[in-house]
KOLBAKE-159251 format. One line per 2 residues: number of its first residue (from 1); their letters; for each residue x, y, z of C-alpha. Coordinates in Angstrom, 1 decimal, padded with zeros to 4 digits. Example, Ala and Ser with C-alpha at 12.3 -4.5 7.8 and 13.67 -1.06 7.14 Angstrom:
1 = as = 012.3 -004.5 007.8  013.7 -001.1 007.1
// end
This chain:
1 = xx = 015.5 -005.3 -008.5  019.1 -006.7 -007.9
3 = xx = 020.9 -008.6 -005.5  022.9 -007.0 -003.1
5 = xx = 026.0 -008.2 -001.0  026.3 -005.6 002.0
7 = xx = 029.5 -006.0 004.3  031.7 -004.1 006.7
9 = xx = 035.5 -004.1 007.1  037.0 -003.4 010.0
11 = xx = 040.3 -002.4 011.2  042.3 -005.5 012.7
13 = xx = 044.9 -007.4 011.7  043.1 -010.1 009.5
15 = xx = 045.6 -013.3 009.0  045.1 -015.7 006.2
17 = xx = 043.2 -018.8 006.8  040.3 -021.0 005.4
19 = xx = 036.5 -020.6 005.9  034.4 -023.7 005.0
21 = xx = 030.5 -023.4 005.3  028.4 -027.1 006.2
23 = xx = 026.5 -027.2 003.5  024.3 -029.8 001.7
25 = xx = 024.0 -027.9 -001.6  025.9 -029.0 -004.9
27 = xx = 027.6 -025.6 -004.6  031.3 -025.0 -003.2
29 = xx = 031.5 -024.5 000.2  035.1 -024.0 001.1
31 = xx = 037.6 -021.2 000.4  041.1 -021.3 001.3
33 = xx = 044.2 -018.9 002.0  042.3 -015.7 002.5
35 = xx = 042.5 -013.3 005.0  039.1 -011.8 004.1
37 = xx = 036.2 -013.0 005.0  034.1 -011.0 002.2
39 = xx = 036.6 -012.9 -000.7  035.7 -016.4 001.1
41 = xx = 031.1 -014.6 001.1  031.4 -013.7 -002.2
43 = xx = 033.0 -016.4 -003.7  030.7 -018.9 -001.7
45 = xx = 027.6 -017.4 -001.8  027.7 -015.0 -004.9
47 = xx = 028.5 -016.9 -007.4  026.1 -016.7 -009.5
49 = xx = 025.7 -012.1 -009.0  025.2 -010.4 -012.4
51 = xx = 026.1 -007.2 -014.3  023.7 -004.9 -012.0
53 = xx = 023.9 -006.7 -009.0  025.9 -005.3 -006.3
55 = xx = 028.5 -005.3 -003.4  028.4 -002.5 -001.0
57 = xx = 031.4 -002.7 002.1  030.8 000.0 004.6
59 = xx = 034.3 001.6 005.8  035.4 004.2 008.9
61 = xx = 037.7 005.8 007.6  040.1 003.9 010.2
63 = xx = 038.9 000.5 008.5  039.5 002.5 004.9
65 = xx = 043.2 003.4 005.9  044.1 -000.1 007.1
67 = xx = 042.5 -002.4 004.6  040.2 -001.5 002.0
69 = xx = 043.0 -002.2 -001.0  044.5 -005.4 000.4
71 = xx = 040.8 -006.1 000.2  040.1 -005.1 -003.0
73 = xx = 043.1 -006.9 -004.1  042.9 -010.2 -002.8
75 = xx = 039.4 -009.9 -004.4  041.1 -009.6 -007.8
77 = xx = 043.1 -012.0 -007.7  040.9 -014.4 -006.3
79 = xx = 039.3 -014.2 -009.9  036.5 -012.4 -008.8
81 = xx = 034.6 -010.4 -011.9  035.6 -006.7 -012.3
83 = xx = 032.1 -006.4 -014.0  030.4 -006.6 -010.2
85 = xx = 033.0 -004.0 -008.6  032.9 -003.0 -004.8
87 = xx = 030.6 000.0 -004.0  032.3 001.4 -000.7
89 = xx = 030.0 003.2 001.8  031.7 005.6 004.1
91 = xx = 030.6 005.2 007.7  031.0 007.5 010.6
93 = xx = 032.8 006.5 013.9  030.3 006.0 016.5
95 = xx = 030.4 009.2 019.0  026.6 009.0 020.2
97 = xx = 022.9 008.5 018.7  022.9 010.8 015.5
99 = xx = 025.7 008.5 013.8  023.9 005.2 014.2
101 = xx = 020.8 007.2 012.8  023.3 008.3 010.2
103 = xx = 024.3 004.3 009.3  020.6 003.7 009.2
105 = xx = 020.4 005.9 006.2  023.5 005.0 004.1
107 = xx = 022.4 001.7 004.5  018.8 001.9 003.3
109 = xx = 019.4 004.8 000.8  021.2 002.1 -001.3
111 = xx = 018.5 -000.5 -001.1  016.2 -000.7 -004.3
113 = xx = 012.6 -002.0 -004.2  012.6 -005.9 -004.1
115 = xx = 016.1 -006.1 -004.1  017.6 -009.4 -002.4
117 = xx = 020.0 -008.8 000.2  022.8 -011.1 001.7
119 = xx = 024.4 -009.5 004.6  027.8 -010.6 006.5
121 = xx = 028.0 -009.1 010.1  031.5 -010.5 010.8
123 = xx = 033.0 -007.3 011.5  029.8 -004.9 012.0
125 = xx = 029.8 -002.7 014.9  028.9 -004.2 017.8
127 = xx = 025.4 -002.9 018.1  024.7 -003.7 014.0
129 = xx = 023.4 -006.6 014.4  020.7 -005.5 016.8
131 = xx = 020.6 -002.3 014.1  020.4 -004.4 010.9
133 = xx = 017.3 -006.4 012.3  015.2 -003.4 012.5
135 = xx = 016.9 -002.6 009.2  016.0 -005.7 007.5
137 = xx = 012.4 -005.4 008.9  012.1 -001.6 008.4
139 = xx = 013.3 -002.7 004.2  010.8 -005.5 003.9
141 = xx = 007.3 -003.5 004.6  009.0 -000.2 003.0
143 = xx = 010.9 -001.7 -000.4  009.2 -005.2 -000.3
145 = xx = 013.2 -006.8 -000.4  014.4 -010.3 000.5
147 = xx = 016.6 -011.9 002.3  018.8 -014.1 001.1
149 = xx = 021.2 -015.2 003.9  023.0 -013.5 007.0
151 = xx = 026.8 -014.7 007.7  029.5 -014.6 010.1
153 = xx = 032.7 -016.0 009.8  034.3 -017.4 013.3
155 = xx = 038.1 -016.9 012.6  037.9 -016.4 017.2
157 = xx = 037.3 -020.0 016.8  041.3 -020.6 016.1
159 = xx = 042.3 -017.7 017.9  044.0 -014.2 018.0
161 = xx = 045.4 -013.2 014.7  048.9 -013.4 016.3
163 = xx = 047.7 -017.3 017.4  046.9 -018.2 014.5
165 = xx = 050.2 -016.5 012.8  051.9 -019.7 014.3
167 = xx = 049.4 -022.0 013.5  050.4 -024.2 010.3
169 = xx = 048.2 -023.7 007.3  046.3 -026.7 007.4
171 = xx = 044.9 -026.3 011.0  043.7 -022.9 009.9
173 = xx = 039.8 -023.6 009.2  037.5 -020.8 010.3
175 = xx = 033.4 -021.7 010.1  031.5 -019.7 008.5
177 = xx = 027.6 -019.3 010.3  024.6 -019.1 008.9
179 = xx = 022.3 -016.6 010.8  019.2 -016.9 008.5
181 = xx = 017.2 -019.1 010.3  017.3 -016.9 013.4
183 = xx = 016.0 -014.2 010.8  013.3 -016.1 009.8
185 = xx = 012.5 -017.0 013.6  011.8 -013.2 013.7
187 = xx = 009.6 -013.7 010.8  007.9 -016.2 012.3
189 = xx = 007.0 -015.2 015.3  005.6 -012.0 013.9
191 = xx = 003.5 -013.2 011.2  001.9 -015.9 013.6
193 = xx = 001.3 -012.8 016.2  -000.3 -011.3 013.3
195 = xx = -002.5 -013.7 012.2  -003.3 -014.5 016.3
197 = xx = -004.4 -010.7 016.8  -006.0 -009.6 013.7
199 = xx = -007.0 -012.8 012.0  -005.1 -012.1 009.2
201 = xx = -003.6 -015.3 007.8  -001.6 -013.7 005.0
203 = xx = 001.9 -013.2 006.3  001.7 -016.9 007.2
205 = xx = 001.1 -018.2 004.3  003.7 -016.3 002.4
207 = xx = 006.5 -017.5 004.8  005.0 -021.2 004.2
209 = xx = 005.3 -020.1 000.8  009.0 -019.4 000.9
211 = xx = 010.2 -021.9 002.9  008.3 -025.2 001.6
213 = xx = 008.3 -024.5 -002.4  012.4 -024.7 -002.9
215 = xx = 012.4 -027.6 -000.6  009.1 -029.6 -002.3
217 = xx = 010.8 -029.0 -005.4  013.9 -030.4 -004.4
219 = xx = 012.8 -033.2 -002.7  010.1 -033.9 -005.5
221 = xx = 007.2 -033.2 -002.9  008.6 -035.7 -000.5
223 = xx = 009.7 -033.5 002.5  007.3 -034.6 005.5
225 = xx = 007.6 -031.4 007.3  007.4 -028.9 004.0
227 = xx = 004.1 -031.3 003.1  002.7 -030.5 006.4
229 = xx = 003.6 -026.7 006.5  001.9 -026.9 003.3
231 = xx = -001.5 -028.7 004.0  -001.7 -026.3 007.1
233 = xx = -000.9 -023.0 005.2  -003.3 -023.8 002.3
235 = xx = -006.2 -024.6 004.8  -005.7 -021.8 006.8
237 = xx = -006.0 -019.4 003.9  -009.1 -021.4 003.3
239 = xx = -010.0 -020.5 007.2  -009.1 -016.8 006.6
241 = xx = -010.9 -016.6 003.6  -014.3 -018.2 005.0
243 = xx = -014.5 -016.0 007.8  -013.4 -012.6 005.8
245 = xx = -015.8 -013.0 003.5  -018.5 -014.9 005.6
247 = xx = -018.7 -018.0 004.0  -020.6 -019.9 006.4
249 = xx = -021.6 -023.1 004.3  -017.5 -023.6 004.0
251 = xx = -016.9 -023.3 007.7  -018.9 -025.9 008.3
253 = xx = -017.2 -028.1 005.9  -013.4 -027.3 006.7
255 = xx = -011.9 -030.0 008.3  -009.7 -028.0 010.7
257 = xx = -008.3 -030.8 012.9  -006.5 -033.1 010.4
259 = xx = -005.5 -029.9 008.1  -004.5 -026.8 010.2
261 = xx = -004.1 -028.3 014.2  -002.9 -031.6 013.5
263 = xx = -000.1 -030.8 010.9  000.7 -027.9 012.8
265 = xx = 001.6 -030.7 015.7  003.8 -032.1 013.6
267 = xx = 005.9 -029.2 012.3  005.9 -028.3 016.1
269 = xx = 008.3 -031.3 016.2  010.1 -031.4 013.5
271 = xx = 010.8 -027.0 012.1  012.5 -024.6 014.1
273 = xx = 011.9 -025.5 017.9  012.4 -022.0 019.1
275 = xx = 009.4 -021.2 017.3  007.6 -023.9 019.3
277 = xx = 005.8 -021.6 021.8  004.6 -019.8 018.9
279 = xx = 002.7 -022.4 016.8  001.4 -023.6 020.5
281 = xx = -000.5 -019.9 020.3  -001.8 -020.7 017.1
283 = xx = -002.9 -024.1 017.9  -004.7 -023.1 021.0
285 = xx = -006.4 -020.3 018.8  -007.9 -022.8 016.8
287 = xx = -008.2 -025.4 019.7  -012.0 -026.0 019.8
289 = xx = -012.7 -025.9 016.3  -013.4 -029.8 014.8
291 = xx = -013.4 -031.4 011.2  -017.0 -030.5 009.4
293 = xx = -018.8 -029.6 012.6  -021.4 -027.3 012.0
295 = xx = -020.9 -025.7 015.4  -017.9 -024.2 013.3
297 = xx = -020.2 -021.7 012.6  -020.3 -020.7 016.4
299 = xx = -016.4 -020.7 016.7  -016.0 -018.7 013.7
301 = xx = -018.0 -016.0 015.6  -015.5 -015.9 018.5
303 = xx = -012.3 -015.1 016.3  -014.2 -012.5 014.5
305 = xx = -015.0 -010.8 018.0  -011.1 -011.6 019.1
307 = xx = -009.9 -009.7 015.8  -012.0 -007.2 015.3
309 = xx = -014.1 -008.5 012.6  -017.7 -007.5 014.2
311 = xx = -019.6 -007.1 011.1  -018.8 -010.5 009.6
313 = xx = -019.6 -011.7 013.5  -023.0 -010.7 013.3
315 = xx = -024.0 -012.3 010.3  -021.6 -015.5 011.0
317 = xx = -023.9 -015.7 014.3  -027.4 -014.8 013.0
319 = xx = -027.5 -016.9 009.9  -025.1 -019.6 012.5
321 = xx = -028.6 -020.1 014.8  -031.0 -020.4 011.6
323 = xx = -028.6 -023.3 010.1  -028.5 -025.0 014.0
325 = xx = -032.3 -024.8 013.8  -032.5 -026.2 010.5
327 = xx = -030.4 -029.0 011.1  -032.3 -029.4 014.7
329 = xx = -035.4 -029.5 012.9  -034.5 -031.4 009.5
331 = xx = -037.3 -034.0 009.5  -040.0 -031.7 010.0
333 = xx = -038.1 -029.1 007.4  -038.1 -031.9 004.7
335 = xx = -041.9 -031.0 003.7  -040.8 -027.6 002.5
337 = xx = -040.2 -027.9 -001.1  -039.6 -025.3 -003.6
339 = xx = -041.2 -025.2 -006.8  -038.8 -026.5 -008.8
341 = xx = -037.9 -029.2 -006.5  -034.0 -028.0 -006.7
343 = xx = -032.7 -029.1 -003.2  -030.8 -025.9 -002.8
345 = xx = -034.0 -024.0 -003.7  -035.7 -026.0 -000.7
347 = xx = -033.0 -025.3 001.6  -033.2 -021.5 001.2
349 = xx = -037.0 -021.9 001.6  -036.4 -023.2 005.0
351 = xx = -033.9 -021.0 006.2  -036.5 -018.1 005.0
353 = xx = -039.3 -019.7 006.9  -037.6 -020.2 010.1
355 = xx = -035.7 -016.7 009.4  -039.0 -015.6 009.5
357 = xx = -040.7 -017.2 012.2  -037.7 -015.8 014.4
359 = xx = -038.3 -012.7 013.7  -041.6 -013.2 014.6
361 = xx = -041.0 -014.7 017.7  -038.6 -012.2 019.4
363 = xx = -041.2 -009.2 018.2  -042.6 -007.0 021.2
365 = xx = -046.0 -007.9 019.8  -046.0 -011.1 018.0
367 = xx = -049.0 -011.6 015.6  -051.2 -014.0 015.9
369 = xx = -050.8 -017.3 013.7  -053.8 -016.1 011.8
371 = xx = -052.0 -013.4 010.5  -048.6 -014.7 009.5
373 = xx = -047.4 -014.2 005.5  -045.0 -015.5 003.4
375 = xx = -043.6 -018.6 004.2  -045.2 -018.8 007.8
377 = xx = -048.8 -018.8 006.0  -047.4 -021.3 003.3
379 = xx = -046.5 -023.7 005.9  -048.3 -022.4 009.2
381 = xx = -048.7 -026.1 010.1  -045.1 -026.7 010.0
383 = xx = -043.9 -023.2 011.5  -046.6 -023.7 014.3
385 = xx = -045.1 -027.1 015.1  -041.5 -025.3 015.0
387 = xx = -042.3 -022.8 017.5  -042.7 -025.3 020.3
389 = xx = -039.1 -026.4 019.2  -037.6 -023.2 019.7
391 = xx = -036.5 -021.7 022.9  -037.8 -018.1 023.7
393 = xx = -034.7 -016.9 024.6  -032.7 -017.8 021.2
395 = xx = -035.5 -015.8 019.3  -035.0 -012.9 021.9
397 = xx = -031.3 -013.1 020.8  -031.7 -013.5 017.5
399 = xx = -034.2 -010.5 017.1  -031.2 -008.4 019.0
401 = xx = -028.7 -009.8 016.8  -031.1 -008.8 014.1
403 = xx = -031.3 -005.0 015.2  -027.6 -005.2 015.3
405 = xx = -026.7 -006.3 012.2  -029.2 -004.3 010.6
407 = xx = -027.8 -001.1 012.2  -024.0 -002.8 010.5
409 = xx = -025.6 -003.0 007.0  -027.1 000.4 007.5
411 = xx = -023.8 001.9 008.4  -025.4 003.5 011.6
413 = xx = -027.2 006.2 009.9  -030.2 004.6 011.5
415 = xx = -029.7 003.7 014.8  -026.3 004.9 015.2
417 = xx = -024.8 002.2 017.9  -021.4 003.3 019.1
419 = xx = -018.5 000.9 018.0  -017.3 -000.2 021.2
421 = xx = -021.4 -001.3 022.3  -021.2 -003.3 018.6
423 = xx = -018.1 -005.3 020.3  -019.3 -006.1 023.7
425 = xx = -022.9 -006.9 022.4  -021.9 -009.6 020.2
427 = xx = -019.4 -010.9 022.6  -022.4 -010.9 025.0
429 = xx = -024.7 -012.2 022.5  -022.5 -014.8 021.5
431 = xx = -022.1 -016.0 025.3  -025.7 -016.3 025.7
433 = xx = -026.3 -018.1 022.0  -023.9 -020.7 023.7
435 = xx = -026.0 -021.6 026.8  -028.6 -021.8 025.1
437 = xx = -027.4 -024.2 022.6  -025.8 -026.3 024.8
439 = xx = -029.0 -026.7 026.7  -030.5 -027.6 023.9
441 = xx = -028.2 -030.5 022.9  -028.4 -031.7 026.4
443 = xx = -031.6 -031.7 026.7  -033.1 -035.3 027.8
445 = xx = -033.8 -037.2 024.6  -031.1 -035.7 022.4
447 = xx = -028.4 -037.2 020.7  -024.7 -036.6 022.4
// end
């Protein structure tokens, strides 16, 4: 892994002048009387390159001919180390598609994996920078590299070169731009597109990563919108995690208003506002979801059908309608005991029984009370009184929901159900588990 410098000369008539860079780090961030803008990069944002780090400069031969040694010595006598030389790249002139395909290569052939790359495009091609974003992209998922900064120095700002021959010296000051965050834009976008289509949170999380730790650190944790980027990224992977792995009990527990929607509304404000649109499609992903609700449950069954997660769906929505009709029916529940009288003992005990009694229900035959086992002869009292509490069409859903998942678990060497019937059954499923349990909650004499 090094650091790479990657640049490109070009072939005009580069006058001497002095590129600044608006900066708020303790580092310097002006360079004067040079006529190249790779002295003024390498000085300014280099620095600190070792032994084993390089600098690569992609020539024509046309840009070789004209001004590859006044380069290479201005570089010199700027002071710059002889221990990092300049790696020259020869690059073809441009005659049709097989010579950008050509640049493509030379480029990424040099690239090592996780190497950390600082490009300046100040006198690319006109169609690199379009060429290095794929690059950049094509490098991170192939060679896991990093980006450390994208620059472009605007000497047009003063002028032509012959302009700015007759300009006096101190008038000469050229900006140098910094291109990253338009880069990380890109990033952005795609890792929230990610995490919107497959439910993956991952990509997120390490972009929160590497943009809030250097600034928490500097700042000592006190960064408002870092904090927030933070809170959101940590409670998402919490989110992620839940649903991947089915971990209903947490669902119900996450408090996803006041630690993914809410800070999300404020970074909306205050980080990167062409990126707003964006974190408006994650918010309204996550739009009806509440703090500790345990209709969480529900929701967490609709992003599994929207990404593709249909076995964790089924179970999310099975084992979602036995905890609605255990919290329904808690009073009554409180006379199952275990045992041992451990509460979480207790509360398995009742999920069982109305498990059970579910399963009973939505059979083609039910038996008779008479003939119950288990838990539903333990407690027939108490199942008998449940089964007037539970509507005949949730146990007919939840015994379809049953065959369904069953036929999941058995990886369809049993029934066989094709994939695309698994996706629109538990969307359908899901649709119908949702009438029903808002009839229930509006049902005269229930609480709102």
């Amino acid at each position: 892994m090094a650091r790479l410098f990657i640049s490109f000369l070009g072939t005009g008539n580069y006058v001497p002048c002095h590129y600044f860079m608006d900066t708020d780090e303790p580092t310097p961030s002006r360079m004067e009387n040079v006529r190249f803008i790779q002295t003024a990069l390498l000085h300014l944002k280099c620095g600190h390159f070792e032994p084993g780090d390089r600098i690569l400069l992609g020539c024509t031969a046309g840009a070789r001919a004209r001004n590859l040694s006044a380069f290479e010595e201005e570089l010199a006598a700027s002071g710059w180390s002889d221990s990092i030389p300049v790696e020259v790249i020869d690059l073809p002139d441009i005659t049709g598609e097989a010579e950008l395909w050509e640049i493509f290569e030379r480029l990424s052939v040099e690239v090592g994996e996780g190497d950390e790359i600082s490009f300046d495009i100040t006198h690319s091609f006109r169609f690199l920078p379009m060429l290095f974003t794929v690059l950049i992209q094509y490098l991170k998922v192939t060679r896991g590299v990093q980006l450390a900064g994208v620059h472009y120095g605007a000497f047009e700002k003063l002028g032509t070169p012959n302009v700015v021959q007759d300009m006096p010296m101190a008038e000469r000051n050229a900006p140098i731009l910094d291109l990253t965050p338009f880069l990380t834009l890109f990033d952005w976008s795609i890792g929230i597109d990610r995490l919107i289509r497959s439910g993956d949170p991952g990509e997120v999380i390490a972009l929160v990563n590497q943009h809030t730790q250097p600034v928490l650190r500097d700042t000592r944790g006190k960064d408002a919108t870092a904090k927030a980027l933070e809170k959101a990224s940590r409670a998402l992977d919490e989110l992620g995690q839940a649903i991947s792995t089915v971990r209903g009990r947490e669902l119900t527990r996450l408090m996803v208003k006041s630690r993914i929607t809410d800070p999300l509304a404020q970074v909306r404000e205050d980080f990167l506002p062409p990126l707003r649109p964006v974190i408006d499609k994650l918010t309204g992903e996550l739009k009806d979801w509440e703090d500790a609700s345990p209709l969480n449950v529900l929701r967490a069954v609709a992003w599994c059908h929207r990404h593709g997660q249909i076995q964790q769906g089924y179970t999310l929505l099975q084992e979602g309608i036995i905890s609605l009709m255990v919290d329904a029916n808690q009073p009554l529940l409180e006379q199952v005991r275990s045992d041992t009288r451990d509460e979480q003992a207790a509360q398995t005990k009742r999920r069982t029984l109305i498990s059970r009694l579910m399963g009973v229900l939505s059979a083609k035959q039910p038996p008779p009370p008479e003939a119950w086992e288990h838990e539903l002869a333990e407690y027939r009292d108490i199942a008998l009184e449940l089964r007037q509490q539970i509507p005949g069409e949730l146990a007919g859903c939840y015994g379809r929901i049953t065959k369904l998942r069953n036929d999941i678990n058995h990886g369809g060497f049993v029934q066989a159900t094709s994939a695309r019937k698994l996706q629109d059954e538990l969307e359908r499923l899901y649709q119908e588990v949702l009438v029903i349990i808002d009839g229930l909650a509006n049902a005269p004499g229930k609480a709102k």
